[in-house]
C-alpha positions in Angstrom: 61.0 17.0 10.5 62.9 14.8 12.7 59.8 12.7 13.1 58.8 12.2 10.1 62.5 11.0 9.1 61.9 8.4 11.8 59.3 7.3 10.0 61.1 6.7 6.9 58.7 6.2 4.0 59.5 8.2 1.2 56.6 10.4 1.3 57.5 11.7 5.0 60.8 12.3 3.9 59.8 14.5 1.7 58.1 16.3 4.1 60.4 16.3 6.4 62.4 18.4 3.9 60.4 20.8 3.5 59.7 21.4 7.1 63.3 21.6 7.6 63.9 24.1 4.9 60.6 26.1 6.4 62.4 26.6 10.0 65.4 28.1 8.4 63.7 30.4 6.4 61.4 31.4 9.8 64.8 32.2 11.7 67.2 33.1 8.6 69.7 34.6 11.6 70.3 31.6 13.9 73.3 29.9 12.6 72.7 26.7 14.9 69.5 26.3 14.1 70.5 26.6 10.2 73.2 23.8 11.0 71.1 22.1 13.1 68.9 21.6 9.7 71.7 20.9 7.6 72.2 17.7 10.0 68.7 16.7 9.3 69.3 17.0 5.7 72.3 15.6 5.6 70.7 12.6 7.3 67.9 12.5 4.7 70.1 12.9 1.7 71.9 9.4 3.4 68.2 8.2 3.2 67.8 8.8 -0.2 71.1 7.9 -1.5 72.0 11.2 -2.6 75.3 11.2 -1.2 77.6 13.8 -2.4 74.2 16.2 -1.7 74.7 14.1 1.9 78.0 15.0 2.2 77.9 18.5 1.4 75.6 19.0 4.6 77.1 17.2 6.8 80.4 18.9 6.4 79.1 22.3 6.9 77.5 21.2 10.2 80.4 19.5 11.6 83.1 22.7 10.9 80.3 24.2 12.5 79.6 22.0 15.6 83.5 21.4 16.0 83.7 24.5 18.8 80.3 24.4 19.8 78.1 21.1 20.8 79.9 18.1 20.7 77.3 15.7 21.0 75.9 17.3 16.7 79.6 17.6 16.3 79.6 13.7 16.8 76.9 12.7 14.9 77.8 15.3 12.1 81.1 12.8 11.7 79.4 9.8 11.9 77.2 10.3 9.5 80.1 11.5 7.2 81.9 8.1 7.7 78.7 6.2 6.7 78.7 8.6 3.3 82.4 7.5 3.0 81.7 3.7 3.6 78.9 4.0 0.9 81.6 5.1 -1.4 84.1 2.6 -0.6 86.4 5.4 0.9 87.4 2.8 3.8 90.1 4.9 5.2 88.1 8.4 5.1 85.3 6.5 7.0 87.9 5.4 10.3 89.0 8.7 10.3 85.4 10.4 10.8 84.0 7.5 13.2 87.1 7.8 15.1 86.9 11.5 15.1 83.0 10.9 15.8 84.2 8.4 18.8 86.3 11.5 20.5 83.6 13.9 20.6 81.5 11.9 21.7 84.1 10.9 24.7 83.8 14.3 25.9 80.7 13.1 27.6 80.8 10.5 29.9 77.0 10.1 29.8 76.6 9.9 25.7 74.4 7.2 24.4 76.3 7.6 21.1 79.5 5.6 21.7 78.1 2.3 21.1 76.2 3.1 18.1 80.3 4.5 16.9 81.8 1.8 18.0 79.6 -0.8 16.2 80.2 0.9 13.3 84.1 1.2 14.0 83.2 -2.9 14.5 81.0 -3.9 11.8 84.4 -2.3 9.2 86.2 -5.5 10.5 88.1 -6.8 12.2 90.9 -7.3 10.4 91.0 -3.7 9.0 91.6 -2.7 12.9 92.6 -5.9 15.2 92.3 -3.8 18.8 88.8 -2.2 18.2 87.2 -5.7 20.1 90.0 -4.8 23.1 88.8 -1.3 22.7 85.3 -2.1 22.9 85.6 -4.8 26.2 87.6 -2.5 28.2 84.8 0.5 27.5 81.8 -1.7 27.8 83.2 -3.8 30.8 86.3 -2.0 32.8 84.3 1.6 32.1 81.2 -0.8 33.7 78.4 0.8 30.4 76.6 -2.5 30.6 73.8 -0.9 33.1 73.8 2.6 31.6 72.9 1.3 28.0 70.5 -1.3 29.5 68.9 1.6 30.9 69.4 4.0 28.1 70.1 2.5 24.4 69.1 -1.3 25.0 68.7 -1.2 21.4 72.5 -0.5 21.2 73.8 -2.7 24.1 71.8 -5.9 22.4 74.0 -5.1 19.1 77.0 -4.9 20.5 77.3 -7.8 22.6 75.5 -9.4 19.6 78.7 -8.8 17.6 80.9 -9.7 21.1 79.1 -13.3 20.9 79.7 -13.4 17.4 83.0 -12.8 17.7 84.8 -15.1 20.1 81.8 -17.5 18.4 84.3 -18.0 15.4 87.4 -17.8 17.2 85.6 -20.7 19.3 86.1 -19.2 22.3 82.9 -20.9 24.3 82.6 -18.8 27.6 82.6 -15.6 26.3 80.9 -16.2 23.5 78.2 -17.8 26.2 78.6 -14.6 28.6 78.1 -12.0 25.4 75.0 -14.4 24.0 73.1 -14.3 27.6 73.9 -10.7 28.2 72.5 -9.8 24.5 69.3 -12.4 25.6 68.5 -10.6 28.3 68.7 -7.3 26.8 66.3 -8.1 24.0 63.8 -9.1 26.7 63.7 -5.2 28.3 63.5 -3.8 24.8 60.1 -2.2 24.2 58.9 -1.7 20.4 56.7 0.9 21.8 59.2 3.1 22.4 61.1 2.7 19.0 60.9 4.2 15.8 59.8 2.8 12.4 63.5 2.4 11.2 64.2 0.9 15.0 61.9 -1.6 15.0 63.3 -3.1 11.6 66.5 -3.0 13.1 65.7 -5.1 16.7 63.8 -7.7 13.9 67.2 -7.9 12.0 69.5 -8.1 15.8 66.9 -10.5 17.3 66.9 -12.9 13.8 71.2 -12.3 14.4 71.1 -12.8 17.8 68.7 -16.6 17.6 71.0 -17.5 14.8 74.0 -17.6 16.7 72.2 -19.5 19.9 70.8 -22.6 18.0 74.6 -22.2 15.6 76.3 -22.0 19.8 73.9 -25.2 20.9 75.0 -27.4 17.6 78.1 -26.8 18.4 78.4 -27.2 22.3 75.0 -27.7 23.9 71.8 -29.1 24.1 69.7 -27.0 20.9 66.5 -28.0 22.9 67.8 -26.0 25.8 67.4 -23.0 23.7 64.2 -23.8 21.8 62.9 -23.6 25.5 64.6 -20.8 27.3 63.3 -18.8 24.1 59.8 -20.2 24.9 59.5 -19.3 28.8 60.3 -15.6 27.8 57.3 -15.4 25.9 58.2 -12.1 23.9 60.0 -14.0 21.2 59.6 -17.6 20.2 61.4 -19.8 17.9 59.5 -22.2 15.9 60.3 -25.8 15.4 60.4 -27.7 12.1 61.1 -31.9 12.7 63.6 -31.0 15.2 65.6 -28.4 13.2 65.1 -24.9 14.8 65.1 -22.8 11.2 62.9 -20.3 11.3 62.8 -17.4 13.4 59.5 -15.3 14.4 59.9 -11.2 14.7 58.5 -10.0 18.1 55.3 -8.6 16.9 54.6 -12.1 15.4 54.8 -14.1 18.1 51.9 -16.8 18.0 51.6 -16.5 22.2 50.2 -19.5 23.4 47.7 -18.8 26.2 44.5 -16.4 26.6 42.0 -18.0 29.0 38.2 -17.2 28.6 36.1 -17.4 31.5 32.4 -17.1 31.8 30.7 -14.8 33.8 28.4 -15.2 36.9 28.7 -19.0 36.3 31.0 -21.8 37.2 34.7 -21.1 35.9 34.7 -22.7 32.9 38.4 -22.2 30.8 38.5 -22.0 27.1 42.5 -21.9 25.5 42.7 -19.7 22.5 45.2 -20.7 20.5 45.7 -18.7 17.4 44.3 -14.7 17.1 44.2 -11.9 15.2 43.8 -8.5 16.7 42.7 -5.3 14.6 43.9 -1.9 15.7 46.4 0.6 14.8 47.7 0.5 18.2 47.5 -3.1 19.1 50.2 -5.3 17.6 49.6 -8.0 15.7 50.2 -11.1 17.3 49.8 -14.1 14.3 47.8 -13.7 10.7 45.0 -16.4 11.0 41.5 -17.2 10.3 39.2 -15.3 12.3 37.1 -18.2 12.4 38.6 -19.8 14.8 38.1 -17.1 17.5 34.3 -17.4 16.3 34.6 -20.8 16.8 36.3 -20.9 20.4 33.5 -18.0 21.7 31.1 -19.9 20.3 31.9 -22.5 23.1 30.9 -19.6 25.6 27.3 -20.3 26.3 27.1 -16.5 28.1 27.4 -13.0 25.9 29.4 -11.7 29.5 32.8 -12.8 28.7 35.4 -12.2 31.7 39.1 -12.4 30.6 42.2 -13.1 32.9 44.9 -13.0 30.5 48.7 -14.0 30.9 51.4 -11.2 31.3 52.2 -11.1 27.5 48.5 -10.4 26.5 47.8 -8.0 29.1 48.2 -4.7 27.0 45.4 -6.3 24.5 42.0 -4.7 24.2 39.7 -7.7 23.4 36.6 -6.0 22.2 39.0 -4.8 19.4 39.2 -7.9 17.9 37.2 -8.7 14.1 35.4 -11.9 14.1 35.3 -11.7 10.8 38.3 -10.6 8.9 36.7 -9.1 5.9 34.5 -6.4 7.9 36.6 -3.6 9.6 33.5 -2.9 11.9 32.9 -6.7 13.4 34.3 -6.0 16.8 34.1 -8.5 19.4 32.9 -5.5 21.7 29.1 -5.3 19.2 28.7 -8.7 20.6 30.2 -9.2 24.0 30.1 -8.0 27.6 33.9 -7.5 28.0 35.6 -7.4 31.0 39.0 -8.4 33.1 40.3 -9.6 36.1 43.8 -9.8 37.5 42.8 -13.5 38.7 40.0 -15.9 39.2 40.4 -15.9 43.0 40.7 -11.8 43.0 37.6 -11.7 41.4 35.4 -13.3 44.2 36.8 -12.0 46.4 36.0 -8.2 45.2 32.4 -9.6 44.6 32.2 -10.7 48.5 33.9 -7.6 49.5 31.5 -5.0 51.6 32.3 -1.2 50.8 30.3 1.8 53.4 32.1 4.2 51.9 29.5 7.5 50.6 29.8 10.0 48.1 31.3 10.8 44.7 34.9 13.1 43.7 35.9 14.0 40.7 39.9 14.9 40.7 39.9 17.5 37.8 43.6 19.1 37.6 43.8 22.5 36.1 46.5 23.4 33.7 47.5 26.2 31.1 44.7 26.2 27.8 47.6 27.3 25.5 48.3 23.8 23.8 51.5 25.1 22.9 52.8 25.6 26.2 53.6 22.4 28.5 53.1 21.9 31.6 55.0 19.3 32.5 58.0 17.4 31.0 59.2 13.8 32.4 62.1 11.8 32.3 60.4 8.7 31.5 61.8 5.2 29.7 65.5 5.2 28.3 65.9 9.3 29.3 63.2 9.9 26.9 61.3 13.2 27.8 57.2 12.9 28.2 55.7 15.8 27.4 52.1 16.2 28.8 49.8 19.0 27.4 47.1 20.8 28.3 43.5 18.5 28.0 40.8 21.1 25.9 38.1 18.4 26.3 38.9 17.3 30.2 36.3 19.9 31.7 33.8 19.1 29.1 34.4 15.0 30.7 33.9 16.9 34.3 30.8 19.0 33.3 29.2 15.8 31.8 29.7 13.7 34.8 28.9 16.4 37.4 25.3 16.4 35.2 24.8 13.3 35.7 25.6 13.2 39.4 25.4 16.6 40.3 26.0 15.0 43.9 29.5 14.9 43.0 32.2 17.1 44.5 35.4 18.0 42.4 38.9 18.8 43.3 42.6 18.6 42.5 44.4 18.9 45.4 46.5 15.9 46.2 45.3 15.9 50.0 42.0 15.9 48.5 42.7 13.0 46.6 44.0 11.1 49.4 41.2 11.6 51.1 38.9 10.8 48.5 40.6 7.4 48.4 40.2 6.4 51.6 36.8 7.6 51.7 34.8 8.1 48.8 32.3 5.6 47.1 33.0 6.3 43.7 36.2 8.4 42.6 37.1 9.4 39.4 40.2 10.8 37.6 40.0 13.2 34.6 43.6 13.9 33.7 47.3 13.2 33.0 49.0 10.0 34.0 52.4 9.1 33.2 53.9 5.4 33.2 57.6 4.7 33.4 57.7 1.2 32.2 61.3 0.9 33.7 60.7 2.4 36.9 56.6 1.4 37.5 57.3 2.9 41.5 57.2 6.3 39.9 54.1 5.9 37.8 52.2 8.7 39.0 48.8 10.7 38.3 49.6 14.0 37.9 47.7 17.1 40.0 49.6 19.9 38.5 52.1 21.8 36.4 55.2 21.2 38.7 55.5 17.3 38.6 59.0 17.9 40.8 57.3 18.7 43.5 56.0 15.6 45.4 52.4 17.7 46.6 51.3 17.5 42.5 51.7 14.0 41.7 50.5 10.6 43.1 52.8 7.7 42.9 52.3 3.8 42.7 54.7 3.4 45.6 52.5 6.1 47.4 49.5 4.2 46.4 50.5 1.0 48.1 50.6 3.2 51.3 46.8 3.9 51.1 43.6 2.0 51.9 41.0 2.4 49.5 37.5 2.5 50.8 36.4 3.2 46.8 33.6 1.0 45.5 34.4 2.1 41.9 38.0 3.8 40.4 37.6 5.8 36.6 41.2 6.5 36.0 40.5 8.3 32.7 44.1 9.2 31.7 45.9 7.3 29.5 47.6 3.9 29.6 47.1 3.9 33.7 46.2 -0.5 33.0 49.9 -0.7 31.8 53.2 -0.7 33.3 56.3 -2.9 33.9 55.7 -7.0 33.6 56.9 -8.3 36.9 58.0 -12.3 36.7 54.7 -14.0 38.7 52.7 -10.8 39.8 52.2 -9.6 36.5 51.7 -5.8 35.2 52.6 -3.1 38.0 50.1 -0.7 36.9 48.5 2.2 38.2 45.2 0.2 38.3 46.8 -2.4 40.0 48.2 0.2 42.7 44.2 0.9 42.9 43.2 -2.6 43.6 46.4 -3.3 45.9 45.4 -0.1 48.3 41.6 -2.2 48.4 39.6 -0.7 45.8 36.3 -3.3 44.6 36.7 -2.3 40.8 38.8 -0.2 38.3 38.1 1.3 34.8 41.9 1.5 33.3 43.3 2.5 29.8 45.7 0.1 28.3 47.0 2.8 25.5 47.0 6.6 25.4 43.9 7.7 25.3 42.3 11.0 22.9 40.6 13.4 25.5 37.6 14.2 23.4 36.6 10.4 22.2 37.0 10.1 26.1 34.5 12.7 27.3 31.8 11.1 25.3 32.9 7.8 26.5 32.8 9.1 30.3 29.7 11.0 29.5 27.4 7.7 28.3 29.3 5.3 30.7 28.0 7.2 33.8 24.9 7.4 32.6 24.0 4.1 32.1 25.3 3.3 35.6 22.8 5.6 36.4 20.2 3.5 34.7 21.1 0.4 37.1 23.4 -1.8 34.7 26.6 -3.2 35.6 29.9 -1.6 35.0 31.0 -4.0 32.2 27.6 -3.0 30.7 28.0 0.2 30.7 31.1 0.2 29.7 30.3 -1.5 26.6 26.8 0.5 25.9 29.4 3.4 26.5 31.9 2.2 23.6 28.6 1.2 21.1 27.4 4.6 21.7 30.4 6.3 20.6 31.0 3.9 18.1 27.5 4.8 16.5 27.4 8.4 16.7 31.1 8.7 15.2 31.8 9.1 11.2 33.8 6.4 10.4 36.9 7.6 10.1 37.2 8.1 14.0 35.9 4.4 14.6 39.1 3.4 14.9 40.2 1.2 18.2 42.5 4.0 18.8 39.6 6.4 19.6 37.6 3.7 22.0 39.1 0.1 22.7 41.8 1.5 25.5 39.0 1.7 28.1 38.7 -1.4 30.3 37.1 -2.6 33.3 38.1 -4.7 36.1 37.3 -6.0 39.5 33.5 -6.4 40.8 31.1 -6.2 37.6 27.6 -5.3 40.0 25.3 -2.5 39.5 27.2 0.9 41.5 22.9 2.8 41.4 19.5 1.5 41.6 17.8 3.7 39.0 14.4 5.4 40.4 12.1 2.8 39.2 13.1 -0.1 40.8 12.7 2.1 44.2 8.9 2.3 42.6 8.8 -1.1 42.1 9.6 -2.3 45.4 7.2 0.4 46.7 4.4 -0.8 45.0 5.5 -4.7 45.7 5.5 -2.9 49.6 2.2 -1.7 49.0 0.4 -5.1 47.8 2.3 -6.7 50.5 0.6 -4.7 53.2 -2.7 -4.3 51.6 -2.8 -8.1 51.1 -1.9 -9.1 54.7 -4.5 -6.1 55.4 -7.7 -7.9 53.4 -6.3 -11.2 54.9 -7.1 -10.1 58.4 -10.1 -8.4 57.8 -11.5 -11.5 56.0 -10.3 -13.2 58.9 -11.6 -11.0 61.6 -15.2 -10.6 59.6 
């Protein structure tokens, strides 16, 4: 219920209703679950602008949440003081938001007293002079500014937002200069990935705010260029120029980023700029609505169907062969026409291609965890506090059983000693499983090996990673979203994969998104075995994906289902199927039988 009020279209919140109705009529007996529901319905009523309905809710949950949590007890109030300000009941509103503000005081470590005091804010100033005072000497003397950078960004950026704002119109300069910056560099470690529907519209709306009052602060006092170009080296948010006059503002999932170099394969580096793009997926942002002609256009310049992509920080989370060349045909992937594959940098890449590997023999890390999908087996504190929840993987042995058919030379495991070993030592490894990325914390990325992530003996870290030396002339890290991770300022994404290449690995096959476990194992299945037939990896990949892709219904040809999968590092054949062993045979056998006639003819 809960998520689909995040979602917020009126259809979900229906549901959401209903599902919240459903769990108290399941446990008719538990008084804080029923209140616990009547919050949620409380908050939809707001939603729907039912508000006396609203109200009614929300005042049986906070009488009830008064003696016994007051974190709902908190949230109860607020709510109630957003009812109130929709009614114009100004005074009624301080009273609950200040009442909301004490329980939520209670804990030192509650994410919530921002989100009050904005509210206690955004009331005015004038209605309450001291509620700025109030909010400096919490957010600065109480020293919040790391603890919401780390935990409600969202909330820190809006707050000194309204800071900047503030001593803006009382032309007070410096600190409306130190608010401004702070608020800056906040938006910058905001992730949209990890925020809901309503979220999302809300950092558009604080990041609109926010450029407003920089180009209003550089009229005023500075240089407006200086802006227009600090915005620019960010590269997550761009302001766009019109005859001088910076007026128009681009949201961050329209941002027209302006460099994605092509290079051809197996030929002399040649670089083609693509300007302007348009990406199809449900999980890939868009980046700018244009004409998909011009992508045609600019890979039509490519005189080689092996297309080798080193793209900039800002692009590396984009799966290329996602993308429609023509705009009118959901089905015209770039991947149907083009050998896809990526590289960290040009000079990386030869150097994997030169680089000798003796390692022998295959493993296959296969962790085993509980089959009942309703029980997890691990939880993680990942991004912002938010908890991960991994479950069990139904189709992961199927991947294993496919793969060990193919190569029945393979041995499989899931012990992390194993795995060790298996890096330093094994030809070809591959990962079937669970990874978890902390995009704040990228050192504690890990692959998981079993059910209790705290201990250190069932997980592999990226700091651990950088430790090892990989003897491996192929990584498959089949687990989702192992290609991404934090974007470090001129080393670019920390990412599992990048731990891979980093410990010496010659080649990777990453996931830039989450990843479904059974689109996978068909995937895997194919993509070893046409290595097995001799092609390259960034063949096989591809062949892999078209397979999939034809023998799908259409409603799971989504990118979602295929277009995470990507492949990196040295592109050559990993087997020489049987028959060019035969080949070179028989060339063996005409070589000796020739030199043989030749010296008889010449002995006779």
């Amino acid at each position: 219920a809960e998520m689909l009020t995040n979602e917020g279209s009126n259809s979900n919140l229906e549901e959401a209703i209903y599902y919240h109705k459903e769990s108290m009529r399941l446990l008719p007996s538990n008084e804080y679950l029923k209140h616990v529901n009547y919050y949620g319905l409380g908050r939809i009523a707001i939603y729907q602008s039912r508000l006396n309905t609203a109200k009614n809710y929300l005042s049986k949950a906070a009488h009830y949440f008064k003696t016994v949590n007051n974190h709902m007890h908190g949230l109860s109030h607020r709510l109630l003081g957003d009812v109130d300000k929709a009614k114009g009941k100004i005074s009624e509103t301080i009273q609950h938001y200040y009442e909301s503000l004490s329980s939520f005081k209670k804990d030192e470590s509650s994410v919530e007293i921002c989100d009050t005091y904005l509210r206690l804010a955004n009331l005015g100033e004038s209605r309450n002079p001291t509620i700025t005072d109030s909010i400096e000497h919490w957010m600065i003397k109480e020293d919040k500014l790391k603890f919401y950078s780390d935990n409600n960004p969202l909330c820190l950026l809006k707050i000194t937002t309204f800071l900047g704002g503030h001593y803006y119109e009382k032309n007070d300069e410096v600190n409306a200069r130190k608010y401004l910056n702070i608020a800056f560099e906040t938006l910058h470690k905001i992730s949209p990935i990890y925020l809901s529907s309503r979220s999302k519209i809300e950092l558009k709306t604080e990041q609109k705010k926010l450029f407003e009052l920089l180009i209003d602060l550089e009229r005023r006092y500075g240089n407006i260029k200086d802006i227009f170009l600090a915005i620019d080296r960010n590269n997550s948010s761009l302001l766009k120029a019109d005859n001088s006059i910076l007026n128009s503002t681009f949201a961050i999932d329209e941002i027209d980023n302006p460099i994605v170099q092509y290079y051809q394969s197996q030929e002399s580096i040649n670089q083609s700029t693509l300007v302007n793009k348009e990406i199809y997926s449900t999980f890939i942002s868009k980046i700018n609505e244009v004409d998909n002609n011009q992508l045609s256009q600019k890979l039509q310049k490519i005189n080689h169907e092996s297309v080798t992509i080193i793209p900039d920080a800002n692009t590396a989370k984009i799966s290329f062969g996602a993308l429609l060349q023509d705009s009118t045909d959901e089905t015209s992937f770039l991947e149907r026409d083009y050998t896809i594959s990526y590289q960290l940098s040009a000079t990386l890449m030869q150097a994997l291609e030169d680089k000798k590997v003796d390692s022998e023999g295959i493993s296959i890390i296969a962790p085993q965890f509980d089959e009942d999908p309703d029980n997890l087996y691990a939880s993680v504190q990942g991004y912002r506090g938010d908890s991960v929840n991994l479950y069990h993987l139904p189709y992961a042995r199927e991947e294993v059983d496919h793969i060990s058919s193919t190569l029945p030379q393979a041995e499989i495991n899931h012990d992390k000693e194993y795995l060790i070993d298996a890096i330093e030592n094994k030809r070809i490894l591959h990962f079937a499983g669970h990874a978890v990325t902390i995009p704040d914390d990228s050192d504690n990325s890990f692959l998981a090996l079993g059910s209790d992530i705290d201990d250190p003996n069932q997980k592999l870290t990226l700091r651990e990673l950088y430790d090892l030396e990989s003897n491996n002339e192929m990584v498959v890290l089949s687990a989702c979203s192992t290609a991404k991770g934090e974007i470090a300022e001129g080393e670019g994404v920390l990412s599992l994969a990048r731990g891979f290449f980093h410990a010496g690995a010659k080649s990777v096959v990453s996931t830039l998104e989450p990843i479904n476990d059974q689109s996978s194992a068909i995937i895997m299945d194919e993509f070893y075995k046409q290595l097995k037939k001799g092609k390259r990896k960034d063949v096989a990949l591809q062949q892999a994906k078209l397979h999939y892709l034809d023998s799908v219904d259409p409603e799971y040809q989504d990118p979602k289902y295929w277009a995470a999968f990507i492949v990196m590092g040295d592109m050559s054949p990993i087997f020489t199927p049987w028959w060019q062993y035969l080949l070179y045979g028989i060339g063996v056998m005409i070589i000796f039988l020739g030199a043989y006639f030749a010296y008889r003819k010449v002995v006779l």
